[in-house]
N, C-alpha and C positions, 0 to 999 in steps of 0.2 A: 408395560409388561405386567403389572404388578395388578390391574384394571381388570386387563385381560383375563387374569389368572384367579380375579372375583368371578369375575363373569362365567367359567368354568366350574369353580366350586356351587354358585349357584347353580348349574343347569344339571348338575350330579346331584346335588342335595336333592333335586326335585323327581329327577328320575329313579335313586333310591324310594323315595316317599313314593311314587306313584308305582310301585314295583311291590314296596308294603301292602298298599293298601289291595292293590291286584290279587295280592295273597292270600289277604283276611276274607276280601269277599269271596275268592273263590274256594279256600275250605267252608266259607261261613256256607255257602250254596249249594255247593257238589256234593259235597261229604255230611253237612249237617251240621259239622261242628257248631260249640259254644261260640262266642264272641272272646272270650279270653282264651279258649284249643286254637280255634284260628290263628289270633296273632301268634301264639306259641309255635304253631306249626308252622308258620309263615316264617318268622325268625329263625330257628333253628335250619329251617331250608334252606334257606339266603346265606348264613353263615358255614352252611356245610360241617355243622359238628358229628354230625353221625346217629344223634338219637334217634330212639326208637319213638314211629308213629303212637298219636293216641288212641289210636283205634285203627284197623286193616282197611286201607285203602281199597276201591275199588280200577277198575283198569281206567275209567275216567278220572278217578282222581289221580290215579298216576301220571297217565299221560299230562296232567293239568301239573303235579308235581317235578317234570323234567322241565316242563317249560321256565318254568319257575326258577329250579336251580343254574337253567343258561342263562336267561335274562340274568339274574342273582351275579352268577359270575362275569359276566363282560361289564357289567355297571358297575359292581366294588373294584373291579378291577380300575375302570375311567375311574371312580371315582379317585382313587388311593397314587393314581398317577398324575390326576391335578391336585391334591394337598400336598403330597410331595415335591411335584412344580413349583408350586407356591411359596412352601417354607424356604427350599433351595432359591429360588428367583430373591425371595424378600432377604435373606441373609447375604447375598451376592450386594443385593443395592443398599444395603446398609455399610456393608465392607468398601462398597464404590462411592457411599456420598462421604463415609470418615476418612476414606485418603485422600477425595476430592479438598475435602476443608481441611483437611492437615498440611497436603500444598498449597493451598492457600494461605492460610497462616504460618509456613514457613518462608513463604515468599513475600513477605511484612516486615516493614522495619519503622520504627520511629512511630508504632501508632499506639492507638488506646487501648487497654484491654479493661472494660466492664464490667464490672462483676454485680451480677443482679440486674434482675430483666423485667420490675416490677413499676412503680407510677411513673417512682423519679429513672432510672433505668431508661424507660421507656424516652422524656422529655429529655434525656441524653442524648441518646439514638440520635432522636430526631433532627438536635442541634448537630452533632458530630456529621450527618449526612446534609445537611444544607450546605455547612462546610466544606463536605467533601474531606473529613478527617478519616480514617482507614481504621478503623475498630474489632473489636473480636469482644463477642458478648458470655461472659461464663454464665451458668445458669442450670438447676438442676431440677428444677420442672417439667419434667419432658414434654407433658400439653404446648405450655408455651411456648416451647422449641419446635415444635411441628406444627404451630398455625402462626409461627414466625421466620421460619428457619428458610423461605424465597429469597426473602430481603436481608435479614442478617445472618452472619456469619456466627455461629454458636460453636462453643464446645460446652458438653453436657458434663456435670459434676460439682461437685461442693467445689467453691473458691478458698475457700479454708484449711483447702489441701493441697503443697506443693506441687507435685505432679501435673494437677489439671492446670496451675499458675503457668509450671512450667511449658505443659504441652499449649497455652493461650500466647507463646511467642515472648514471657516477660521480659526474659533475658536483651532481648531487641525492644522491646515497648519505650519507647518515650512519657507516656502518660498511664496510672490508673486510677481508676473513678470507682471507689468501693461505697453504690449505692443500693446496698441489702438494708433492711428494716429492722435487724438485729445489730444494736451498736457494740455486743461482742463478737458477732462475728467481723465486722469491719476494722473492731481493733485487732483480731487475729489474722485477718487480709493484710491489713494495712505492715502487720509485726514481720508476714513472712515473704510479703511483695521486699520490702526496705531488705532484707537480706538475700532477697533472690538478684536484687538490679537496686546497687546502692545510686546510681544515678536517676530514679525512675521518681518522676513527679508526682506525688500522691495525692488526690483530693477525696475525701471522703465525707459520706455520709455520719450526722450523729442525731439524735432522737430528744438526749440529756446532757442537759447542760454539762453537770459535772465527767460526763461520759468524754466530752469535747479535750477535755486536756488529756486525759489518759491516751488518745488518740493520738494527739499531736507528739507527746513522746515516743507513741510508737514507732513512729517516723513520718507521719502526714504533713504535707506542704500547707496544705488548705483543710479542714475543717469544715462544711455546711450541714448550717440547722436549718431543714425547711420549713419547719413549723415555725419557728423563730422569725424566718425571714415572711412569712407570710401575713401575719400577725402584723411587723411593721409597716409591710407593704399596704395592709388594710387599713390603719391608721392613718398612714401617711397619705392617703384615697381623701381619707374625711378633713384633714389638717390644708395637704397643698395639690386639690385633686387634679389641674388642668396639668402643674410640673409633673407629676408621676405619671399622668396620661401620656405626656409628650416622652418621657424617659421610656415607658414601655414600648412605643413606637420606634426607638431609634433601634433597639435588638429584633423586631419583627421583619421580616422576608417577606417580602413583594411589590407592586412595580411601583408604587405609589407612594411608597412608607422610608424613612432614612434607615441607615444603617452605619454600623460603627468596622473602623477593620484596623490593625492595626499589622504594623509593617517593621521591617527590621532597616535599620539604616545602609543594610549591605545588600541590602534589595536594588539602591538606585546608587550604590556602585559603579563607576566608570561607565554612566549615561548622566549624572548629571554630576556638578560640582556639591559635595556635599559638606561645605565646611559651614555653613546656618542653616537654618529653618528658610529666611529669606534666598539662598540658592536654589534650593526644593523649588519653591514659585509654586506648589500646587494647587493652589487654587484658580491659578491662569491657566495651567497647561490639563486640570484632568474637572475642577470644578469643585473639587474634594478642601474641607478645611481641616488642618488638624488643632485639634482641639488640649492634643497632649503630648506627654514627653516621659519618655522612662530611659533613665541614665542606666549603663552597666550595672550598678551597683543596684540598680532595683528601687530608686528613688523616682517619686511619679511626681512633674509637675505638671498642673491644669497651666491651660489657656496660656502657653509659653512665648515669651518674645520672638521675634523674626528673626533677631542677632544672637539667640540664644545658637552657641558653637554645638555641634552634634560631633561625640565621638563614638567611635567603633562598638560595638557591642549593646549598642542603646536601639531604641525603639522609639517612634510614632505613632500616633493616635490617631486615626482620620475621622471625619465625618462629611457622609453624601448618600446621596441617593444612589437608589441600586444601580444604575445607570454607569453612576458617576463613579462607583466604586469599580465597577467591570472596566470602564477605561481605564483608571488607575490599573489594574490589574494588567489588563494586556496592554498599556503602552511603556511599563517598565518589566514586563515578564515576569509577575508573579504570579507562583504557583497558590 
């Protein structure tokens, strides 16, 4: 509609202009006029104010001036009824796409909400939608909202400000990832997420070291320094380069490459007997090895025994290829 309704304002713009210039030449030629009496006389024609000619028409020019002011009028007329179209059409589909995402994000629950749409943002995204994790992106650059806004789900506003946290579904969020480039504004995200949904997991972005603790009193669960982390990551290239090679591999997506996934022990729930690691058996029945252990209490052991007992509320670690992990997936039905 909205194409369409370019398409219209062009073909008016042109038929104006070509109705100008119809003007200019024909007092420039009929009448004599100057180059700037013509345009004069041609405008004021068109617009139908009432002034007085520059000089007394003769009956050719007259005749030559009625034509003028019908064309004149039927064209402003098209014309003032496609900008009109236009504005009305473009205000309707903005009212149509902000209730379309408002039902959307109010039919959300237990997801991410984003705040910042910028490198790291961005490297969010990407991870959250391999996943398949259900996100809503805050962001108040409107460019990047409309050459993003197919693929992700955006609300437009400072995230600094209640209202738009609120209207991003917080109160239902599960997770948010305050990754802005300003380490006060993520401590001000992070201060008014923590009192919006005391239950909501907070990971955020920090730039300065000493910025990092101010953060986590805010109420942040996690803390990332990218610069920090990248820095060791490069190091750690030149110290133990083939392990770090093979680590970046195992978070990488696709058909060739391992991958890591981990699982809640209430996943295989009354399909298999889950009082060990050795019950599991996964390695026989999906190919998958687990590699690790997180107790209730949020204790992580590596590389855990087979007799090591599993209770309720703990997690596993797996490792497999993509493959191996999608069976995992759908032969214990997890989402």
């Amino acid at each position: 509609m909205i194409k369409l309704s370019r398409s219209k304002i062009y073909v008016a713009s042109t038929l104006i202009l070509a109705v100008l210039l119809f003007g200019v030449l024909g007092y420039r030629f009929i009448s004599d006029y100057s180059w700037i009496d013509a345009f004069y006389m041609t405008v004021i024609t068109m617009a139908t104010v009432g002034y007085h000619e520059v000089q007394p028409l003769d009956n050719t020019a007259k005749i030559f001036t009625i034509f003028l002011i019908l064309a004149s009028v039927f064209i402003l007329g098209y014309a003032i009824s496609v900008i009109t179209e236009y504005i009305l059409g473009r205000n309707s589909l903005e009212l149509l796409k902000t209730r379309k995402v408002k039902n959307k994000i109010n039919s959300l629950s237990n997801h991410v909400v984003l705040c910042g749409y910028g490198r790291n943002g961005m490297q969010a995204a990407e991870r959250l939608n391999a996943y398949k994790k259900p996100f809503v992106v805050i962001e108040k650059n409107k460019e990047v909202i409309e050459k993003y806004e197919s693929d992700v789900l955006f609300v437009e506003g400072d995230a600094t400000d209640d209202q738009i946290l609120l209207d991003s579904g917080i109160e239902k969020a599960q997770y948010l990832i305050a990754a802005m480039p300003d380490d006060a504004a993520n401590l001000f995200v992070v201060l008014s997420a923590r009192q919006l949904n005391h239950n909501l997991f907070i990971i955020s972005r920090a730039s300065l070291l000493n910025s990092q603790r101010k953060i986590v009193l805010a109420g942040a669960n996690k803390v990332i320094m990218p610069d920090k982390i990248g820095g060791d990551h490069m190091a750690s290239l030149v110290v133990m380069p083939d392990l770090i090679t093979f680590m970046d591999k195992l978070s990488v997506e696709g058909v060739h490459t391992t991958n890591l996934e981990e699982v809640a022990i209430e996943e295989f729930a009354g399909q298999v007997d889950c009082n060990s690691l050795r019950d599991l058996d996964l390695r026989n029945r999906t190919g998958c090895t687990i590699i690790g252990y997180i107790d209730p209490e949020g204790e992580y052991i590596i590389n855990p025994e087979a007799d090591l007992q599993l209770q309720p509320k703990s997690k596993v670690i797996v490792l497999g290829r993509p493959e191996q992990i999608r069976k995992l997936n759908e032969m214990f039905h997890i989402v």
